[in-house]
N, C-alpha and C positions, 0 to 999 in steps of 0.2 A: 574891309570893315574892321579887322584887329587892331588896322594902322591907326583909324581912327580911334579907337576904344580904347586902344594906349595912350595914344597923348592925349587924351580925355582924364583917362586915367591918372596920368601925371602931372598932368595940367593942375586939376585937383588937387594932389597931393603937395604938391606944392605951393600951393594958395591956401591950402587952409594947414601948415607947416605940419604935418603928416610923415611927409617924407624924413623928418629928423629925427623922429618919436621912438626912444630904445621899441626895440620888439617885446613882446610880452612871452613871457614864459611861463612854463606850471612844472610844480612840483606834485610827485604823488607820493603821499603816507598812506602805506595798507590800502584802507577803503577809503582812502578822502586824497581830493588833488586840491591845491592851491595854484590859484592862475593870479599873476601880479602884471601888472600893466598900467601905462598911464590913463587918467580919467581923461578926456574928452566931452562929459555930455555936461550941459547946461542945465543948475540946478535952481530949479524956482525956489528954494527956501533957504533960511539963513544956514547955513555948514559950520558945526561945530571947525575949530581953524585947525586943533589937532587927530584927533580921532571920531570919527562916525559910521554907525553900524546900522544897516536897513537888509531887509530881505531881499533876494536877487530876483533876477525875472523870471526865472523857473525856480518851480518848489523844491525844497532844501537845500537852496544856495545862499550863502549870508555874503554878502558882500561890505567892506571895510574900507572907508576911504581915510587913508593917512596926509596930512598935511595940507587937502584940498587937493592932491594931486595924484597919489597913487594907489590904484585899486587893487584890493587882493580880494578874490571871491573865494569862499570857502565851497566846497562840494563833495557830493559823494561823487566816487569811481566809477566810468560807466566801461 
């Protein structure tokens, strides 16, 4: 069953070009981390091209999307 689940896995990630995508990282200041990574999700509305700022999926996360392409989420420290 793993055998499968992996090359599912990979299979995947490689079709939807995943496997190339730097890894995301976070930074933490005091009480607040910053996690930067590339966007992936599909946006139904028009994107500012240089800077856009929306609230995150959990509360007090702001999230920051730079050039259409890379997301920094603001957070507190858990």
């Amino acid at each position: 069953m793993t055998t499968l689940n992996s090359s599912l896995n990979s299979s995947l990630d490689s079709s939807f070009g995943i496997a190339n995508a730097p890894a995301p990282f976070m930074l933490r200041f005091g009480s607040r981390e910053l996690v930067v990574m590339r966007d992936f999700r599909k946006r139904f509305y028009a994107v500012n091209p240089v800077l856009e700022c929306d609230t995150g999926v959990d509360a007090g996360h702001l999230e920051i999307l730079l050039c259409k392409r890379w997301l920094l989420v603001l957070s507190k420290a858990k």
